[in-house]
N, C-alpha and C positions, 0 to 999 in steps of 0.2 A: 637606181633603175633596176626593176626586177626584167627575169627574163621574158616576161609577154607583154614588155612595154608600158605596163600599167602604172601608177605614180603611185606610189605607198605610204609618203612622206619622206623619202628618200632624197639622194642627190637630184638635182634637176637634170631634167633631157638635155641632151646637147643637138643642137640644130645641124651641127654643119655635118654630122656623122649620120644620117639617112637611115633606116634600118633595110636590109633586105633579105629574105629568106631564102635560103641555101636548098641546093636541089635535094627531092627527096629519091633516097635510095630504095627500090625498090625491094621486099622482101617476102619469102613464101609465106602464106594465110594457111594459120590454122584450123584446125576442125574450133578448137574451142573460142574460135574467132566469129566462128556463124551465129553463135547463142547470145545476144546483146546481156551484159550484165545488169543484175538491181541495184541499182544503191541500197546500202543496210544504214537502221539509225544508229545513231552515235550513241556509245555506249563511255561509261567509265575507262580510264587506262588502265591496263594491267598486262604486267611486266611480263606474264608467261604466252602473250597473244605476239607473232611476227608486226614487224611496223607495215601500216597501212603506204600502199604505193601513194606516191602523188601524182597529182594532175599532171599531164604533160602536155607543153603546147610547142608549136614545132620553133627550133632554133632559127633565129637570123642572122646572115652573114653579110653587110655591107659590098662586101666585095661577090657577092656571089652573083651567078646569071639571072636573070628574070626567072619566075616559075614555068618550069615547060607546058605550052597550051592543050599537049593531049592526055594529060591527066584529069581522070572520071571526076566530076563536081561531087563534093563533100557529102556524105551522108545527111539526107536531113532525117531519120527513123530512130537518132542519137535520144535518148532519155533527158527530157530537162535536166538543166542544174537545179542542185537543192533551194528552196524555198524558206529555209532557214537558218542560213549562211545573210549574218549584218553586211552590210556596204563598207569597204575601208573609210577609216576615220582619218582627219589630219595628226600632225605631230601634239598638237596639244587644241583641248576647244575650252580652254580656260583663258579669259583675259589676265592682264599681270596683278589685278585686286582680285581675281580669284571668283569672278563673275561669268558666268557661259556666256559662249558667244555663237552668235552665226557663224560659220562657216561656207565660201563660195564652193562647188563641186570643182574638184581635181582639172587641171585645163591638161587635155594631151596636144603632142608636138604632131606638126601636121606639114605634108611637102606639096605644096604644087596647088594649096587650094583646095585638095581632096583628101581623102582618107587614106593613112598608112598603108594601112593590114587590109588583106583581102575581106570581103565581106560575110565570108563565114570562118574565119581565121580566128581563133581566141573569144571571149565575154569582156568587150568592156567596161570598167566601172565597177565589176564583180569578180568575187570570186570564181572560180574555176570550180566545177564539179568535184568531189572527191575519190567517187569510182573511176577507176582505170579504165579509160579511153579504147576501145578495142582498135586496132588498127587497121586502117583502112583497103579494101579492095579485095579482091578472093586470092585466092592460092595460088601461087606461080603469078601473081599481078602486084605493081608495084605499091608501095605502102608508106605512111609516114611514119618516121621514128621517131617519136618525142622524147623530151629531155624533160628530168623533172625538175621543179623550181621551189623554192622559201616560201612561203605563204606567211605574210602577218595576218596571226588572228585577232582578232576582236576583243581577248580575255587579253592578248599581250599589250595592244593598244591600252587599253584600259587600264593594266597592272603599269606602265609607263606613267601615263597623263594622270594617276593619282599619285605615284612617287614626288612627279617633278612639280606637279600644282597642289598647292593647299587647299584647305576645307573649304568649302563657298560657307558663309558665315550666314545666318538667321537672326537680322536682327527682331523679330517678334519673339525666338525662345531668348534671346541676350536681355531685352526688357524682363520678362517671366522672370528671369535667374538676377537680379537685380532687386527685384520686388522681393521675392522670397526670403535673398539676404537682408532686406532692410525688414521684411517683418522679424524674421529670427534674432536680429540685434535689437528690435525692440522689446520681443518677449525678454531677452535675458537683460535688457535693462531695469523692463518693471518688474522681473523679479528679483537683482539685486536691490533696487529700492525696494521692494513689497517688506524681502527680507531685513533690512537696514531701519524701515517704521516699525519693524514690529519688534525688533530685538528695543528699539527706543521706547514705545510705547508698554512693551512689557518690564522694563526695569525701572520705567517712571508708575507704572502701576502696581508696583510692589507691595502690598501692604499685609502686614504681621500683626499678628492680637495684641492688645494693649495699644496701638499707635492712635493718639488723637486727630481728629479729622473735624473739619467744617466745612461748609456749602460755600461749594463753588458755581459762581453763576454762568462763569466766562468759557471754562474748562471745556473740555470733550465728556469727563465724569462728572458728577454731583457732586461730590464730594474731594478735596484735598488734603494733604499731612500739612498736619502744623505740628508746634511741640503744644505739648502738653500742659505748660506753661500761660500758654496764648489765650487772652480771654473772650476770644471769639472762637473756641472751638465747643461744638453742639454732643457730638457722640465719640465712642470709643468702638476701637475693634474690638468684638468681642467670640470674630471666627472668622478663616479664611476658606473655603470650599468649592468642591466642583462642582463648573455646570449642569451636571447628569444626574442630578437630584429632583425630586419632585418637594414641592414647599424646601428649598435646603436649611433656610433658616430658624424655622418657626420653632424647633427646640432647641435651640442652640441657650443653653445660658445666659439671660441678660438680651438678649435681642429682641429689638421691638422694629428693628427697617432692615434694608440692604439695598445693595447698589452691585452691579455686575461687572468683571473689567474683559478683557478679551479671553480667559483661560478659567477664573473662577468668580467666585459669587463671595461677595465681603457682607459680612452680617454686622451690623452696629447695635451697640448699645447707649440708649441715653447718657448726657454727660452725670456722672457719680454714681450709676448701678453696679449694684453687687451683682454676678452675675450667679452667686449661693443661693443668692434670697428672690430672685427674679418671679416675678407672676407665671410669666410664658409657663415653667417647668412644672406648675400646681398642678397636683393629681388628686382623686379622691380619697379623702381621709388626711391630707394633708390640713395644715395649720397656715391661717393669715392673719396678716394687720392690715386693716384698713385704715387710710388714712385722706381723704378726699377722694380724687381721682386715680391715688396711685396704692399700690396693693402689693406689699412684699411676704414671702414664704418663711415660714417661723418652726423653729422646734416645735410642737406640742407640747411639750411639760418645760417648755420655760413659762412661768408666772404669767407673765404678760402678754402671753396667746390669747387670742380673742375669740375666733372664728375657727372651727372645722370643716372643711369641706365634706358636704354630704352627699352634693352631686353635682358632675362636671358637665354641660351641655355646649355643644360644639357647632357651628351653621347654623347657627338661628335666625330664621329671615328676620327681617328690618321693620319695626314696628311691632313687634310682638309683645304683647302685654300678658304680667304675669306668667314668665318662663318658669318659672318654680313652683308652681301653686301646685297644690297635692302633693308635695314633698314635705314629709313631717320632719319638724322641729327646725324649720326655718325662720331666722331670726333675722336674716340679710342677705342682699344679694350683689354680684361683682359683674360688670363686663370689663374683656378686652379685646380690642382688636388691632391686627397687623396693620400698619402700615406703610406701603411703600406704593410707590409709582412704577419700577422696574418693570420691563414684560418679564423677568424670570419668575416672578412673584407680584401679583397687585393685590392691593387692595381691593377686596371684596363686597359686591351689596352683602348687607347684613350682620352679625354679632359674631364675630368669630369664635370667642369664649365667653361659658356664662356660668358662674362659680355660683351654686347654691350653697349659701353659708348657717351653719347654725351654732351654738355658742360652743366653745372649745370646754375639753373637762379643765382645764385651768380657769378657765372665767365662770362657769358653774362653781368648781369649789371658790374661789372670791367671792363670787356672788355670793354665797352661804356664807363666808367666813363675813362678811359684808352684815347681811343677817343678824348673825348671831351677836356679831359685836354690839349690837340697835335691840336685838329681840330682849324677851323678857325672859325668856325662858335660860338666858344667859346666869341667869345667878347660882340657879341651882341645875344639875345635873339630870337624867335620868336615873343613874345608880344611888345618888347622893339621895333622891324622894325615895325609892325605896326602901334604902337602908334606915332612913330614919320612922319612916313609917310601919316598918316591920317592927323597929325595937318599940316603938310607946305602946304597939298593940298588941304584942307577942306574936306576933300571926306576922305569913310570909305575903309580903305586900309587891307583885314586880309592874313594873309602869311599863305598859303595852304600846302606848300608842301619846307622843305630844303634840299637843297644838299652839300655835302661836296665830295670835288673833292680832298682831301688834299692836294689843293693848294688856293681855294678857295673856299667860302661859299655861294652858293646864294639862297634866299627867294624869292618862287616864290608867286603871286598873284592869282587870280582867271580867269589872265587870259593871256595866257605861256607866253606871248610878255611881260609881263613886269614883273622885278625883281629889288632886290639891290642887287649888288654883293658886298663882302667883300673879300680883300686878302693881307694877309702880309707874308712879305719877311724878314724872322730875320737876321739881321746885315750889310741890303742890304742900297744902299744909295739913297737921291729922286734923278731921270733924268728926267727933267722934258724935256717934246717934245718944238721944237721951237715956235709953236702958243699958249700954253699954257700960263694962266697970273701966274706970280707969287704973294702970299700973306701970311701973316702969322696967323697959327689960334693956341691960345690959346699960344702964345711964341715960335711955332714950325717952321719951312720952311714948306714953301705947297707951290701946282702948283695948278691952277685946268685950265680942259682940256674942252672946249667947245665944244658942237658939234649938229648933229641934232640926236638925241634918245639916243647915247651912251654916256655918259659924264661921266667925272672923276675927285675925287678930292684926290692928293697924299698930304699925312704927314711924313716928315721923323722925325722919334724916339731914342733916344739913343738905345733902343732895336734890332729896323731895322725901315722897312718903311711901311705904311701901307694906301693901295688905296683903294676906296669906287664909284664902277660906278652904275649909276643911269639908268633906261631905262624906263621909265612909258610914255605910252599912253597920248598926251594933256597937257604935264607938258612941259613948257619953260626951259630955262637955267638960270633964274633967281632963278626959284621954286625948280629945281635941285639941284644949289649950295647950298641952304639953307639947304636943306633936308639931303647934304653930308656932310655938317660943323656940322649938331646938330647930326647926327650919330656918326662922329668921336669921340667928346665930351660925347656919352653915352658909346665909347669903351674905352674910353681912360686907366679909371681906371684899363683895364684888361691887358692894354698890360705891359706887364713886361720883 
C-alpha cells in the first residue's frame, strides 16, 4: 500500500484498519506561495541537476480526529496533472504462455458504502502531479504539510513484467523461419549432388587421343570407350579440346566428326586414319591420292603422287556445278565435308571443301617416262641424231625441236626443210618398193629407197621393222645412205 492509498500491485488493503487523516498543522504562507508554479517537461537525468521534489499528498492517521470543519475548501485554481503520466499497470499483464491479457482496473477498499478520501483529497487511479504542490492558505493561515511518497513508474513496471514474463512468441515469423531453413537445406543438398553428378559424369567422360570409341544409342553421349580391340568400334580420338573455340575440330589431324562432353569438345577420326595423311589438313600446293571417296595427303616427290592441289575453295553452296572451271590445268576435282550433328559444330548446307586438282610433277614425269618407254623417238636420242649427222656431213648438225606423232619420231634441225625421221612398225614385215636396192646391214634384210630429198632405209627385225628417212639440204644419196645405216646401228640396241 503506497502512502495515498492507491493500489500499485502491491500488498493488498486491509479493511479492518480504516484510514483517516491526521489534523493539519497550520503554517506561515510564503510570498513565493502566492505565484502558483508550471510544470516543466521532462528532460534526460543528469547527475549535476538537484532531485526533483515529489508529490505530496497529506498523511493518514487511523487514530486521528476527524478533519476540523472550519478549514478553507481546497484550492480549485491548482494546474492540472500532467497528461502524459500512463495509468499504473498490474504486477504482470502476461498470462503464464506468455499471451496478453486483459486486465480488470485496481478495485479500492471502501468504508460505510462511500468513499474513503475526501473529494478533493489525492487523484485516484493516477498519478499525482509532479510539480510541488504549493501549500495551502495565506500567510499566518493554516496549511497542509505533505509528505512525499514512491511512485512506481511505468518504465519500472515494464522493466519488471519483461524480466519476469517471456517473449510472446509469432507464430507467422516461427513458420517464415522454418521455410527458410528448409529452403537453405535444399540448396545445399542439390548442390552436394549437382557436385557429386558432376565430378561422376566428368571422370566417366574422360577421354584421351588414341582411345577407341562407338555409338552409343542408350548413353547421355553419342559415343562410348571401348578397347580397341572391339569390332564394333567406328572412330578414334584423334583430339581433346575446349569449348571456346570457333569450328574447334576442323583442323585437327585426322578429324572428320566430334561430340561434346560437359568441359571440352572430343574430335574423332574415322576407324584406321592416319592422322599425317588426313584430307582435312590439304593446303594449296599440297599433294593427294585419290582413291573413291576418300582422299589422303602425300609427299610430292614420292613417285606415286598424283594430284597437286592448285586450288583450295571453301563454303561452296550446295548444287554448284563446275567449282573449278577457269582454273588452269585441272585434271580433277575433290570434295569434303564436316560431319557432325553436335550444336558445337553441325553440319552445314553445302561443300565445305573443294580441292581443285591437277596432275602432280611426279605423275607428269611418269607420264613422260610412260611416253617414252611406247614413243618412237625412244631409240635414238637428240645428241645421238646429231652427232651422227654432223659426222657423215662434216657440218654441225644440232636437233632443235622433236616430235613424236606416235607413229613416228622426227628431229628437226635449224632449219624445218630438213629432219631424220624415225618409225617402227612392231611385228610388221620389210616391203620393200620395186626401185628400191636391196642389202643387208649388220645380218638383217634392208631396202634402201633412193631418191631426190626424201630417202629411206628399211631394216626388218625380229621385233618388227624399222625405217629411217633422211631429208637434209645439199646431202646426196651416197651421204644419206651412210648417215641411215650408222643411225640404225645406234638404235639397234633399243629395239627389242
Amino acid at each position: 500500500m503506497s502512502g495515498n492509498g492507491a493500489w500499485y500491485g502491491g500488498d493488498e488493503p486491509t479493511a479492518e484498519r480504516p484510514l483517516v487523516p491526521r489534523p493539519v498543522v497550520p503554517q506561515p504562507r510564503t510570498a513565493a506561495e502566492d505565484d502558483p508554479l508550471v510544470p516543466q517537461p521532462r528532460i534526460a537525468a543528469r547527475d549535476d541537476l538537484p532531485p526533483v521534489p515529489q508529490p505530496l499528498t497529506p498523511p493518514f492517521d487511523p487514530a486521528a480526529p476527524a478533519p476540523r470543519a472550519d478549514l478553507p475548501p481546497p484550492r480549485t485554481d491548482l494546474p492540472p496533472p500532467p497528461s502524459d503520466l500512463p495509468p499504473p499497470f498490474p504486477a504482470s499483464m502476461y498470462s503464464a504462455d506468455g499471451d496478453v491479457v486483459d486486465q480488470d482496473p485496481p478495485r479500492y477498499p471502501t468504508t460505510g458504502g462511500g468513499d474513503q478520501y475526501p473529494a478533493g483529497g489525492g487523484f485516484i487511479g493516477q498519478d499525482p502531479p509532479t510539480a510541488t504542490i504549493p501549500r495551502i492558505g495565506a500567510t499566518g493561515e493554516p496549511s497542509v504539510q505533505l509528505t512525499a511518497i514512491e511512485l512506481t513508474t511505468d518504465a519500472r513496471l515494464n522493466e519488471a513484467t519483461e524480466t519476469a514474463a517471456p517473449p510472446a512468441r509469432n507464430r507467422r515469423d516461427l513458420s517464415a523461419g522454418i521455410a527458410i531453413a528448409l529452403v537453405i537445406l535444399m540448396v545445399l543438398c542439390i548442390g552436394v549432388a549437382g557436385s557429386s553428378f558432376q565430378v561422376f559424369t566428368t571422370e566417366s567422360e574422360k577421354f584421351e587421343q588414341g582411345t577407341c570409341v562407338a555409338p552409343d544409342h542408350e548413353g547421355r553421349l553419342p559415343y562410348r570407350q571401348v578397347a580397341c580391340t572391339d569390332p564394333g568400334f567406328t572412330h578414334v580420338v584423334v583430339g581433346v579440346l575446349d569449348r571456346d573455340a570457333d569450328h574447334p575440330c576442323r583442323t585437327v589431324p585426322g578429324a572428320s566428326t566430334l561430340f561434346s562432353t560437359n568441359s571440352t569438345v572430343v574430335c574423332l577420326g574415322v576407324k584406321g586414319v592416319d592422322p599425317s595423311r588426313s584430307v582435312n589438313i590439304v593446303r594449296q600446293g599440297d599433294c593427294v591420292n585419290v582413291d573413291g571417296p576418300n582422299a589422303v595427303l602425300i609427299d610430292c616427290r614420292d613417285p606415286s603422287a598424283k594430284y597437286q592441289v592448285v586450288k583450295r575453295l571453301t563454303d561452296v553452296p550446295e548444287g554448284t556445278s563446275g567449282a573449278c572451271d577457269g582454273v588452269e590445268g585441272i585434271v580433277e576435282t575433290f570434295q569434303w565435308n564436316w560431319k557432325s550433328n553436335d550444336p558445337v559444330d553441325r553440319s552445314e548446307n553445302g561443300v565445305d571443301v573443294v580441292l581443285c586438282l591437277g596432275a602432280s610433277q611426279s605423275a607428269i614425269d611418269a607420264e613422260a617416262a610412260a611416253r617414252a618407254a611406247t614413243s618412237t623417238c625412244r631409240f635414238l636420242t637428240d645428241a645421238e641424231v646429231s652427232a651422227t649427222v654432223s659426222a657423215a656431213t662434216s657440218r654441225t648438225y644440232t636437233v632443235s625441236e622433236r616430235v613424236d606423232d606416235g607413229t613416228h619420231c622426227a628431229y628437226q634441225f635449224s632449219r624445218p626443210s630438213e629432219i631424220v625421221q624415225i618409225g617402227f612398225f612392231s611385228g610388221a614385215k620389210l616391203s620393200p618398193k620395186n626401185d628400191s636396192e636391196s642389202l643387208t646391214v649388220d645380218g638383217f634384210r634392208a631396202s634402201w629407197e633412193p631418191g631426190r630429198g626424201k630417202r629411206s632405209l628399211g631394216v626388218e627385225l625380229p621385233a618388227g621393222t624399222l625405217y629411217i628417212k633422211v631429208q637434209l639440204t645439199g646431202v646426196g644419196d651416197t651421204t644419206s645412205r651412210k648417215l641411215a645405216i650408222d643411225a640404225f646401228k645406234s638404235a639397234r640396241s633399243r629395239i627389242k
